[in-house]
N, CA, C and O of each residue as an XYZ file, in Angstrom:
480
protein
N     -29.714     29.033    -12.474
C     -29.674     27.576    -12.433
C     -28.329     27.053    -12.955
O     -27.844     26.057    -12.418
N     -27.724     27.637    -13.926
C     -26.558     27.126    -14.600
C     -25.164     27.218    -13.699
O     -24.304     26.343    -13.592
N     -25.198     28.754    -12.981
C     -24.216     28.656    -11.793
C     -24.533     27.500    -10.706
O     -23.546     27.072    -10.108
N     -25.672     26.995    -10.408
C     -25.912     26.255     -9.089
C     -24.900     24.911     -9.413
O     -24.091     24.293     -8.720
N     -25.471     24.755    -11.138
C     -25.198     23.427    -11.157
C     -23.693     23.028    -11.459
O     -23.188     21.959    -11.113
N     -23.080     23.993    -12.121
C     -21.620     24.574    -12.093
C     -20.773     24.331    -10.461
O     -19.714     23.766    -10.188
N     -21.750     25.012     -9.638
C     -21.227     24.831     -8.263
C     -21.074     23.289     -8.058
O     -20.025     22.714     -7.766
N     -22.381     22.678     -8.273
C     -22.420     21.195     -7.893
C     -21.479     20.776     -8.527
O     -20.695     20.229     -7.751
N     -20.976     20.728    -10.032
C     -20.087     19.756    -10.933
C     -18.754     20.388    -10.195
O     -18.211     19.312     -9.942
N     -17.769     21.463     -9.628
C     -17.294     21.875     -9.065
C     -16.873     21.220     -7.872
O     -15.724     20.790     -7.774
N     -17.971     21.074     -6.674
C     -17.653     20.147     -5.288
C     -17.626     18.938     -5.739
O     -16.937     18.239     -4.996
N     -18.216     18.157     -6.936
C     -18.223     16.582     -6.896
C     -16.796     16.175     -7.463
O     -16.446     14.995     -7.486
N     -16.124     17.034     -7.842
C     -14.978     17.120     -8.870
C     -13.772     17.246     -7.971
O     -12.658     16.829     -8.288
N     -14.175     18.086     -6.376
C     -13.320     18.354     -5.707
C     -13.890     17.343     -4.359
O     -13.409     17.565     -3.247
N     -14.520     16.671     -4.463
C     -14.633     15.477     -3.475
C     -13.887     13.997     -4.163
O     -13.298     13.171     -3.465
N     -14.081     13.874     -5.830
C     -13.402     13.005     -5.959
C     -11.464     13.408     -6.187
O     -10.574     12.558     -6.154
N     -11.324     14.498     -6.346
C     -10.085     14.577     -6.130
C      -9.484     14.156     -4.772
O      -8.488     13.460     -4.574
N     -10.291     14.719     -3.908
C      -9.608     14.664     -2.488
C      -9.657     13.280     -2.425
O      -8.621     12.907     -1.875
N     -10.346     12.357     -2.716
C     -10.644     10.736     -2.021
C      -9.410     10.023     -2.711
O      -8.917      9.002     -2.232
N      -8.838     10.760     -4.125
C      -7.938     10.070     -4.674
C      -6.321     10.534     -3.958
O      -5.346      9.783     -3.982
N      -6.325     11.640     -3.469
C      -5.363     12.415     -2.559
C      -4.982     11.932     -1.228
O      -4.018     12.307     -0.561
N      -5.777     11.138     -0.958
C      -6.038     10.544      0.646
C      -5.477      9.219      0.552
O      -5.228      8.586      1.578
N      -5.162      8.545     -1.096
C      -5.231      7.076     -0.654
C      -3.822      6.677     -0.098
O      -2.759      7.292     -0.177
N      -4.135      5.385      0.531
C      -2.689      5.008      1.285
C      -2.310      3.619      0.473
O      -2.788      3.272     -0.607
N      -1.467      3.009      1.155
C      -0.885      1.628      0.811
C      -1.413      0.961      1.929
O      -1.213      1.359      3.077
N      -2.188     -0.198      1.609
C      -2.623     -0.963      2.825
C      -2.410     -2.657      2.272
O      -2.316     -3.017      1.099
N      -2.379     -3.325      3.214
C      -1.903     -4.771      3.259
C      -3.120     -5.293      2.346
O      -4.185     -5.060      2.918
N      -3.288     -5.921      1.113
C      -3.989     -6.263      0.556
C      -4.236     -7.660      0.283
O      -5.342     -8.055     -0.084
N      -3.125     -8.507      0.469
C      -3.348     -9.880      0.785
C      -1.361    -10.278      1.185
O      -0.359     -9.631      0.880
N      -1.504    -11.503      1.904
C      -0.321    -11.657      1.989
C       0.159    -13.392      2.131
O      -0.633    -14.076      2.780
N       1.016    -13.889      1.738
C       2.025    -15.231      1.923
C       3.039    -15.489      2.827
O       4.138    -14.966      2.640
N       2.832    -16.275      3.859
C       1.383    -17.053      4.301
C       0.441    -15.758      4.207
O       0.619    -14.541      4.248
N      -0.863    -16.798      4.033
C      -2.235    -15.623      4.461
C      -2.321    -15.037      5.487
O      -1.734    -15.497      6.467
N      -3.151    -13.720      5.602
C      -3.473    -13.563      7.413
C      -4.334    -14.415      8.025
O      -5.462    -14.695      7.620
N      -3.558    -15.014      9.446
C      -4.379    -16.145      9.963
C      -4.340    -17.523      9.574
O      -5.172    -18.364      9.913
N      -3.390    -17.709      8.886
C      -3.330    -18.614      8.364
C      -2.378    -20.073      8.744
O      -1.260    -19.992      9.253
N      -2.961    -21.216      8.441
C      -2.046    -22.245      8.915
C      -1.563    -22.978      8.022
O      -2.289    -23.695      7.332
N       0.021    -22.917      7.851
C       0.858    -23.961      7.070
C       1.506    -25.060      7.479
O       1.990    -25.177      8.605
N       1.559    -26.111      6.393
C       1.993    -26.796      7.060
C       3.859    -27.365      7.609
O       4.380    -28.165      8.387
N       4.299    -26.248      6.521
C       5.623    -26.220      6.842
C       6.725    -24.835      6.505
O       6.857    -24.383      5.368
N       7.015    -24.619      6.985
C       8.241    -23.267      7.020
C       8.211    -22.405      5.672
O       8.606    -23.051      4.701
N       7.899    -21.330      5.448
C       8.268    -20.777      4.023
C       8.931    -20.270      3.972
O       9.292    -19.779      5.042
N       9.773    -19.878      2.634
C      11.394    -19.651      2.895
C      11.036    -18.076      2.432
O      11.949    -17.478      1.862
N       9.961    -17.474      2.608
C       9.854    -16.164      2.400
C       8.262    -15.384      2.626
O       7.291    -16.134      2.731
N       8.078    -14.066      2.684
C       7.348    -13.647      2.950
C       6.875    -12.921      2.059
O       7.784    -12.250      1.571
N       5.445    -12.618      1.379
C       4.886    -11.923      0.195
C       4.003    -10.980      0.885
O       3.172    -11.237      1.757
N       4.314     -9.819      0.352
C       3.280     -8.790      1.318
C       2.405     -7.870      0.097
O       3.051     -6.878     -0.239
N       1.434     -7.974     -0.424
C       0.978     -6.927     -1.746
C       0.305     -6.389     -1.278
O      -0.583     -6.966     -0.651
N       0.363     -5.037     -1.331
C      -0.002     -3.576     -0.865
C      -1.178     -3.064     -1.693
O      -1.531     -4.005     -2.402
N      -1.987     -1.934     -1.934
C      -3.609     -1.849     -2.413
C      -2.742     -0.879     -3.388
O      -3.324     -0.800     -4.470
N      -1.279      0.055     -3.359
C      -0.918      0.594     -4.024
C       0.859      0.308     -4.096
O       1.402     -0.422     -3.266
N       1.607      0.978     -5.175
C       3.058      1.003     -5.010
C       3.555      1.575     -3.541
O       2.931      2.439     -2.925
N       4.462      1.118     -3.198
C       5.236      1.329     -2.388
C       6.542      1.762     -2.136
O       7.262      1.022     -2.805
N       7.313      2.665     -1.453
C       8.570      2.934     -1.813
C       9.263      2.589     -0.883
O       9.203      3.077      0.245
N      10.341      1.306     -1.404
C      11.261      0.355     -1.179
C      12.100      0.832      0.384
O      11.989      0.286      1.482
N      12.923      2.006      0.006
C      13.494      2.768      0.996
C      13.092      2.825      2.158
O      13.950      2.672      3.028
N      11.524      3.085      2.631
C      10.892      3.505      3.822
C      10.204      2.754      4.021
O       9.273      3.048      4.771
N      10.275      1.488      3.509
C       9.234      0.388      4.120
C       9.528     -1.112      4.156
O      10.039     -1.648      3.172
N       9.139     -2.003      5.564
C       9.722     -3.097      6.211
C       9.183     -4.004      6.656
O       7.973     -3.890      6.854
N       9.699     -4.971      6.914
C       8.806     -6.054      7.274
C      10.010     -6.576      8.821
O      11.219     -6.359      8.896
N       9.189     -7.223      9.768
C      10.011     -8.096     10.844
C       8.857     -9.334     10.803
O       7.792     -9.537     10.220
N       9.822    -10.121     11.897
C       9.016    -11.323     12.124
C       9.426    -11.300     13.462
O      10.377    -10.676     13.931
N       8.523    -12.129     14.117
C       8.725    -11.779     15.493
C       7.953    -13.582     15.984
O       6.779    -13.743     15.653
N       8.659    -14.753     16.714
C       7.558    -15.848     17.000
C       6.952    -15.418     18.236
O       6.946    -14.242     18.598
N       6.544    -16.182     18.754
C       5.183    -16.578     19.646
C       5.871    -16.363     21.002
O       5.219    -15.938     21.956
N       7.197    -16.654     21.107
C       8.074    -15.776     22.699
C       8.380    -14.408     22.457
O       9.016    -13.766     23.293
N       7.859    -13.734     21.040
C       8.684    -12.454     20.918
C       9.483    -12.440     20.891
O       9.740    -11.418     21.527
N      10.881    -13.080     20.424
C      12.157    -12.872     19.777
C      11.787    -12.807     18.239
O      10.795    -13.276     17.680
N      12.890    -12.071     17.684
C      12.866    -12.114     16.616
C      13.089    -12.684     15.637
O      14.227    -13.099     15.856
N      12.655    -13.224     14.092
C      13.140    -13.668     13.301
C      14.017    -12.844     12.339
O      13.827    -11.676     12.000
N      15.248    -13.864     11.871
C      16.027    -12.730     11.434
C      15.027    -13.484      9.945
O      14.521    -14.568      9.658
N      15.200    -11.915      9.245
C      14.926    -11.444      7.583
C      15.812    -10.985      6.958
O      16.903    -10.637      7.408
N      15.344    -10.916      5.536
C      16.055    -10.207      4.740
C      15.792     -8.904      4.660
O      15.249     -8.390      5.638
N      16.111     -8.072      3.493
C      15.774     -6.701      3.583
C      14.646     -7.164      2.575
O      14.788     -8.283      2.083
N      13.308     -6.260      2.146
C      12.471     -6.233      1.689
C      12.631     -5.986     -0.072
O      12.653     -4.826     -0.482
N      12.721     -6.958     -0.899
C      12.881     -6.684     -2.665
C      11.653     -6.761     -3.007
O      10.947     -7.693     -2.621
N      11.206     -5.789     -3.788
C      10.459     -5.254     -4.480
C      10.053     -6.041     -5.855
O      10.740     -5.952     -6.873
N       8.933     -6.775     -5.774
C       8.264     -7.753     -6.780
C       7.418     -6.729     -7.448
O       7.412     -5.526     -7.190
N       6.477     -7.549     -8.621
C       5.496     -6.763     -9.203
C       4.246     -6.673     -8.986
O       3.592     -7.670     -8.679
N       3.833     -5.752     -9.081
C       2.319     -5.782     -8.410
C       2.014     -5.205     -7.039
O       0.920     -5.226     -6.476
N       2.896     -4.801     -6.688
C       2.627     -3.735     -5.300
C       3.102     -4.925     -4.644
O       2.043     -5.205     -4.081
N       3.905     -5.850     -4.286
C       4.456     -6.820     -3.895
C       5.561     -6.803     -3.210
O       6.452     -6.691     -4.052
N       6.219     -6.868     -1.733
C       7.410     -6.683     -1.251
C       7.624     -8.416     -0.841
O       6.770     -9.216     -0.458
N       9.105     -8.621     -1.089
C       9.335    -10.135     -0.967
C      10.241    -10.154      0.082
O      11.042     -9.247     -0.144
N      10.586    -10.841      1.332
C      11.409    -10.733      2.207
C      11.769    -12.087      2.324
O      10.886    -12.886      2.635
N      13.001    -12.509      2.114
C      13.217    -13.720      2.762
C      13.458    -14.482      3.991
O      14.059    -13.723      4.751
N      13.300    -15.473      4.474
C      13.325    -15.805      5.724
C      14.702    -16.462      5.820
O      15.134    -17.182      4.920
N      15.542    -16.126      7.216
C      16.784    -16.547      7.321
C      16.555    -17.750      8.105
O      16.410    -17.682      9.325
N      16.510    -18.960      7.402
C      16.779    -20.433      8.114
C      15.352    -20.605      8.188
O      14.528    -19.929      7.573
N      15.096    -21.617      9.033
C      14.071    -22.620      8.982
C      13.142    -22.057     10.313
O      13.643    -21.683     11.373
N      11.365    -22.090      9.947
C      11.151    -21.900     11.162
C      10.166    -22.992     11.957
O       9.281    -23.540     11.301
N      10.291    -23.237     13.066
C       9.844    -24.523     13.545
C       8.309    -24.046     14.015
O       8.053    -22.903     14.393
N       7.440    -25.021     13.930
C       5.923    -25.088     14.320
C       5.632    -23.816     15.215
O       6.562    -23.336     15.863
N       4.547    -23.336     15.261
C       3.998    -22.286     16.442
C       3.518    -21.203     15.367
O       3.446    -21.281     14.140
N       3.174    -20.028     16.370
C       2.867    -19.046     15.526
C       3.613    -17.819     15.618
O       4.292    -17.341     16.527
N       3.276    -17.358     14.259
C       4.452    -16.148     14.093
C       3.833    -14.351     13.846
O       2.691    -14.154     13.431
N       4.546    -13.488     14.094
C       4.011    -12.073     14.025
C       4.295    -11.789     12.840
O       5.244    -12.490     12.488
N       3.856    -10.920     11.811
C       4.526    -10.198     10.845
C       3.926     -8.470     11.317
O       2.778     -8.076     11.524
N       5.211     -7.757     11.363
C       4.640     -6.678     11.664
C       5.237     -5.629     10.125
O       6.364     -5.560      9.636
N       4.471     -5.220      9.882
C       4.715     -4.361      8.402
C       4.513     -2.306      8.497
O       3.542     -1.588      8.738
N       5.798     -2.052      8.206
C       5.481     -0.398      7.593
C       5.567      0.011      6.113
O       6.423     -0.464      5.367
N       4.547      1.011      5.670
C       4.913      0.735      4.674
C       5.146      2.037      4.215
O       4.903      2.756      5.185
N       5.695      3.172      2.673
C       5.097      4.267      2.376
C       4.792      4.321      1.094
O       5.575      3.947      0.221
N       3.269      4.935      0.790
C       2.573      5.012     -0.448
C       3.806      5.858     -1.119
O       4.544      6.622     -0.496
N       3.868      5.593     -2.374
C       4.384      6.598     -3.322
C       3.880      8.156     -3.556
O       4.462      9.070     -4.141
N       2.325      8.135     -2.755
C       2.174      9.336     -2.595
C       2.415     10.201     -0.904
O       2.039     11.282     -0.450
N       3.201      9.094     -0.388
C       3.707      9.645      0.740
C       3.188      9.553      2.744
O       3.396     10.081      3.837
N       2.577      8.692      2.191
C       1.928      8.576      3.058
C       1.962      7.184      3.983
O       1.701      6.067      3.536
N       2.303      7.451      5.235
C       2.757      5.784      6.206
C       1.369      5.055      6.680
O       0.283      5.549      6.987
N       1.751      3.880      6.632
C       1.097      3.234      7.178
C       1.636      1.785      7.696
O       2.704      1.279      7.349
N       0.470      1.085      8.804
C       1.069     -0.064      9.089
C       0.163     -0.895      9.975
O      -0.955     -0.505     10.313
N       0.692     -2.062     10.342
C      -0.191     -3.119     10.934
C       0.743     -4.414     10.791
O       1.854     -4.477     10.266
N      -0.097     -5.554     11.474
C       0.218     -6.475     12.037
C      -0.545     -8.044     11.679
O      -1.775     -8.088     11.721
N       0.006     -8.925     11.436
C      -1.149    -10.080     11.079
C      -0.251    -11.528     11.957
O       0.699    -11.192     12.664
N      -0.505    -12.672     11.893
C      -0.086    -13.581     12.679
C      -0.688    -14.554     11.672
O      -1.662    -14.279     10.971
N       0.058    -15.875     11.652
C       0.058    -16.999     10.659
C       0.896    -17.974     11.912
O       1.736    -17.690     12.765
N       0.228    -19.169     11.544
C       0.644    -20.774     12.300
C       1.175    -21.615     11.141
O       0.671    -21.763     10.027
N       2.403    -22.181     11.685
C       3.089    -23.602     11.260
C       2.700    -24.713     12.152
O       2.958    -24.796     13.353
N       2.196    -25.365     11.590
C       1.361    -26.629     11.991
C       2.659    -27.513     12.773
O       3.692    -26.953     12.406
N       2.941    -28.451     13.527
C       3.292    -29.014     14.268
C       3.544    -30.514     13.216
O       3.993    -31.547     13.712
């Protein structure tokens, strides 16, 4: 009985290792919100991630509603799992893409896409 249960404390020990081995950086809330409608231009973009992120290998674009691009800044590194990008110039009503890559500090990519409206 004492080996069985040895075995068990063993796999539960090596299931929570692995779940902590697996984790990524994922979009955890962002400025503007996802989906969201403002009512006027923000002069930057807040992206906070579920973990740290490393600066080097990870980006942000903007892209409006014809698919051209918005020009950005390069991505500075706030606190809190937080990447700050600034927006170059003013952007007029419609809606906009943010497309994001990111890499966990434990190495691992990820990425996705959200869309936010400037009110008219």
């Amino acid at each position: 009985m004492r080996h069985f249960l040895g075995v068990i404390g063993f796999a539960f020990a090596g299931i929570v290792l692995a779940t902590a081995a697996f984790a990524h950086a994922h979009l955890d809330r962002a400025v503007p919100a996802v989906g969201a409608t403002v009512a006027a231009s923000p002069e930057e973009l807040q992206l906070t991630f579920t973990q740290d992120v490393v600066l080097a290998f990870s980006g942000v674009s903007l892209k409006a509603a014809d698919g051209k691009p918005v020009a950005v800044g390069k991505p500075i590194a706030g606190p809190a799992n937080t990447l700050h990008v600034k927006i170059d110039g003013k952007l007029a009503p419609g809606k906009y893409t943010v497309t994001w890559h990111a890499v966990s500090v434990d190495t691992h990519r990820t990425q996705g896409d959200y869309q936010f409206t400037i009110a008219p």
